[in-house]
C-alpha positions as CSV (number, residue, x, y, z in Angstrom):
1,X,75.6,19.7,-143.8
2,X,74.1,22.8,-142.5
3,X,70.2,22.8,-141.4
4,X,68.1,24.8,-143.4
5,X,66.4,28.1,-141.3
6,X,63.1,26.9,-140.5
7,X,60.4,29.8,-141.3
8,X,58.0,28.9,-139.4
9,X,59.9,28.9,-136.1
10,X,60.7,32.3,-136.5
11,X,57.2,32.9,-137.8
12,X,55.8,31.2,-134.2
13,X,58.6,33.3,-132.5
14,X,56.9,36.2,-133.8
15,X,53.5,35.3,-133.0
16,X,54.6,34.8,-129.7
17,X,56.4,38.4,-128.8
18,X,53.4,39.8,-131.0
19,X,50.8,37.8,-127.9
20,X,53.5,39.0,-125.6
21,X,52.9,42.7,-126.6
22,X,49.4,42.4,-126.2
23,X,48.7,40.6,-123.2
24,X,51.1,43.1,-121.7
25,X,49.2,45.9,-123.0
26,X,45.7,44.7,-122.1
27,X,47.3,44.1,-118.4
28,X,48.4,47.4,-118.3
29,X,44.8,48.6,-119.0
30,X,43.0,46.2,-116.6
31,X,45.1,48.2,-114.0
32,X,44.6,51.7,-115.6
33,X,41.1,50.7,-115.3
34,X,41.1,49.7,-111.4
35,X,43.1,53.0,-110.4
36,X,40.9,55.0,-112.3
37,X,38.0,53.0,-110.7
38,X,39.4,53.6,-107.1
39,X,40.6,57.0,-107.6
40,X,37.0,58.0,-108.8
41,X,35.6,56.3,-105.3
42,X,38.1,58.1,-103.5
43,X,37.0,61.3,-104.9
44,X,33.5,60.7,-104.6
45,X,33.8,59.9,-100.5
46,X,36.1,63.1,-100.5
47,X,33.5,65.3,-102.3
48,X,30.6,63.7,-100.0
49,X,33.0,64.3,-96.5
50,X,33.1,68.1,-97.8
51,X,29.7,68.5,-98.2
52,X,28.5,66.6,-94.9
53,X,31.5,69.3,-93.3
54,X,29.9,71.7,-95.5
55,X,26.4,70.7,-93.6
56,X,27.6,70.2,-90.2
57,X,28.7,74.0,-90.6
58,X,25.5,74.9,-91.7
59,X,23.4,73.5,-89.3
60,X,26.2,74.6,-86.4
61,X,25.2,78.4,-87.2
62,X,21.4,77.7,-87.8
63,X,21.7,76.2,-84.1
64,X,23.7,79.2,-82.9
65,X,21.4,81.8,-84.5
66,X,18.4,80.3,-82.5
67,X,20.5,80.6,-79.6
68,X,21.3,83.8,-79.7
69,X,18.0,84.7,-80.3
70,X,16.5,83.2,-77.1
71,X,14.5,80.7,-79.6
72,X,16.8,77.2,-78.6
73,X,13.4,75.7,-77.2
74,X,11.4,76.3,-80.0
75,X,13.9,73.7,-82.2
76,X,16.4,70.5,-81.6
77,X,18.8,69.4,-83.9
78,X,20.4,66.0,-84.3
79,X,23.3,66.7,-86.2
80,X,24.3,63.1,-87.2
81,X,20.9,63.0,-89.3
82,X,21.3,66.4,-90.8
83,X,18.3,66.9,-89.1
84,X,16.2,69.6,-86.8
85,X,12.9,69.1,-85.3
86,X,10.4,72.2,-84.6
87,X,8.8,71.4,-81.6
88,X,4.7,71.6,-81.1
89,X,5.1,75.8,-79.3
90,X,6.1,77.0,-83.0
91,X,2.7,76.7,-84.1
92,X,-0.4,78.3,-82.3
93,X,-2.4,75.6,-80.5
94,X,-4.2,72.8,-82.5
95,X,-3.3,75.3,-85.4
96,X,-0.8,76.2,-88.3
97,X,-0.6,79.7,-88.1
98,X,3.5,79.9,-86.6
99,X,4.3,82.4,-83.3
100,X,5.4,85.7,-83.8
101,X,8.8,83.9,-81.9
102,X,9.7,81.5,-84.5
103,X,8.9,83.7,-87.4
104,X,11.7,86.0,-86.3
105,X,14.0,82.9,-85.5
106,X,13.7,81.7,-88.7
107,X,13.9,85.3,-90.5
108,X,17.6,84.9,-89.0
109,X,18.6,81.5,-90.2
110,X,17.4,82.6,-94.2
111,X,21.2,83.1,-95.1
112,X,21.9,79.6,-94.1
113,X,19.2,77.4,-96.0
114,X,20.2,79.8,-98.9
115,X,24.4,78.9,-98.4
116,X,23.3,75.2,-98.1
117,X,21.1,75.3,-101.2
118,X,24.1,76.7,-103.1
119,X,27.2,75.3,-102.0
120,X,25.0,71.5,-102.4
121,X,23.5,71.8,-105.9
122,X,22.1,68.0,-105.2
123,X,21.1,68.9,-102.0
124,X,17.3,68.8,-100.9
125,X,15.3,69.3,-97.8
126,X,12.4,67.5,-96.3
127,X,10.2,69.0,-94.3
128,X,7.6,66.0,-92.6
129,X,4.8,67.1,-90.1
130,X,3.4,64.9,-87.3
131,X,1.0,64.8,-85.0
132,X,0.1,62.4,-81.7
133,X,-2.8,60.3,-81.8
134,X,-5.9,62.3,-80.0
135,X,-8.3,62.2,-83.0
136,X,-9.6,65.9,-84.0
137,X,-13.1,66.6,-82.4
138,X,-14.9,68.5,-84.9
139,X,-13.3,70.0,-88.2
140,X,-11.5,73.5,-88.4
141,X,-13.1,75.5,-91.1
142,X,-11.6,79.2,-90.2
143,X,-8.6,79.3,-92.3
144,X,-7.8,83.2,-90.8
145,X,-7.5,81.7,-86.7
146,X,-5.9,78.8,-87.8
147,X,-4.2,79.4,-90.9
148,X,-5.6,75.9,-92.5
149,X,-8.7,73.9,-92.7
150,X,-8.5,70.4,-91.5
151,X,-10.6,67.2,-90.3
152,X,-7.7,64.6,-89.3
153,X,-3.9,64.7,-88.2
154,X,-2.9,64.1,-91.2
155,X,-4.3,67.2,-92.8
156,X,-3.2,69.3,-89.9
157,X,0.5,67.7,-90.3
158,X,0.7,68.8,-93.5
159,X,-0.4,72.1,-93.1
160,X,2.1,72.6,-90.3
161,X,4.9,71.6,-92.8
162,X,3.8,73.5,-95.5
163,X,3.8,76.5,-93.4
164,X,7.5,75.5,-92.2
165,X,7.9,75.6,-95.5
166,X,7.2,78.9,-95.9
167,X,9.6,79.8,-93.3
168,X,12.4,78.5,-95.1
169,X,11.7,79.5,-98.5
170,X,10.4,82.9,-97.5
171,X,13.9,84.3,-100.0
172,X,14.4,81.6,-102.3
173,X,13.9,81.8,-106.2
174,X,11.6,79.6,-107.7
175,X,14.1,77.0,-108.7
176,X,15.8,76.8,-105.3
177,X,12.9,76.3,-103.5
178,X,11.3,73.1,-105.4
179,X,14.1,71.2,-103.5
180,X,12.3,72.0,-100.2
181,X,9.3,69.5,-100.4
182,X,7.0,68.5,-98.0
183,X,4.6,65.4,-96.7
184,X,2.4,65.1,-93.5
185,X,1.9,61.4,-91.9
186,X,-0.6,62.8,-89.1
187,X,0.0,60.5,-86.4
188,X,1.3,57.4,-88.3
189,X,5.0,57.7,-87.1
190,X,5.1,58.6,-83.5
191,X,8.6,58.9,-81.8
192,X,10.5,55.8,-81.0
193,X,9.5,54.7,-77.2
194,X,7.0,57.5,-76.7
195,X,3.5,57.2,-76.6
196,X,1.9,57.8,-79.7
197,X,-0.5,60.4,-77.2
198,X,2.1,62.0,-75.7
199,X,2.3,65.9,-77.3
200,X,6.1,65.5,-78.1
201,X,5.1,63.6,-80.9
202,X,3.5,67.1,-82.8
203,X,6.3,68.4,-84.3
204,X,8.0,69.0,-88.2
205,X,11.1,67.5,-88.6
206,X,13.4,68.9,-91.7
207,X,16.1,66.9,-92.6
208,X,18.9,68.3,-95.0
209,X,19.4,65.3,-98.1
210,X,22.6,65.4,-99.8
């Protein structure tokens, strides 16, 4: 006598190629998941590669316009920061007011802060002002000599940056140029292994943020 068909095993067959189907499926989207993940890392190291390649261009003409331009002691650069230093002789002595010299070095390197602005919308630059540690004798109250008034380092950094500023905003619209910003720490953060006297530590560093 023949065996009736029982139902339920091809009910639980069912069941099972039905679990089959969707463990496959949700396999298959764990991994479209991960390459979409890693593709989307990849393309974020490429985009920030072309930008710091972007930057290292950039800063390679500022450097060579300064050059050409007799003005290479007036600024340093230290390309692996995205970052150039104006050294203490761009500024008058114990002032703000910036030397005939740099204003025409920098006049030439407009075209570049405006190309690096543009071609890194997320982009920013910092412009910081220091100072070395000799306290300031008496305040500075004629704004005309000394393009500031000031009491302390700290107020005299920040003029100094704010007038570097200046220099590299000198042709930017209004939007591009709140992503230059500026602080002063006075004498606070003198360079690593120099004295916090010694006059290399006056100086405005900009660094280029991406």
């Amino acid at each position: 006598m023949k065996e009736k068909p029982n139902e339920w095993v091809s009910i639980a067959d069912l069941m099972a190629g039905t679990m089959a189907v969707v463990m496959l499926l949700l396999v298959v989207a764990v991994l479209q998941n991960q390459y979409a993940a890693i593709k989307h890392k990849q393309e974020l190291a490429q985009s920030a590669v072309t930008k710091q390649q972007r930057l290292g261009m950039i800063l390679a003409d500022i450097k060579r316009s300064f050059d050409e331009h007799g003005a290479s002691n007036l600024v340093s650069f230290d390309m692996q920061a995205n970052k150039m230093t104006l050294k203490d002789n761009v500024f008058a002595r114990g002032s703000a007011c910036v030397t005939e010299q740099a204003q025409v070095a920098f006049e030439s390197v407009e075209p570049e802060i405006v190309r690096y602005l543009q071609q890194v919308q997320s982009g920013q630059i910092v412009v910081e002002g220091y100072t070395d540690n000799l306290p300031v004798e008496k305040p500075v109250v004629d704004f005309a000599r000394f393009c500031t008034v000031y009491d302390d380092n700290y107020t005299l950094s920040a003029a100094r940056a704010r007038e570097a500023r200046k220099l590299l905003t000198n042709t930017l619209d209004a939007n591009a140029a709140r992503r230059v910003v500026v602080a002063g720490f006075g004498d606070s953060r003198p360079l690593p292994g120099v004295d916090p006297g010694d006059s290399r530590n006056r100086r405005v560093e900009v660094s280029f943020s991406m």
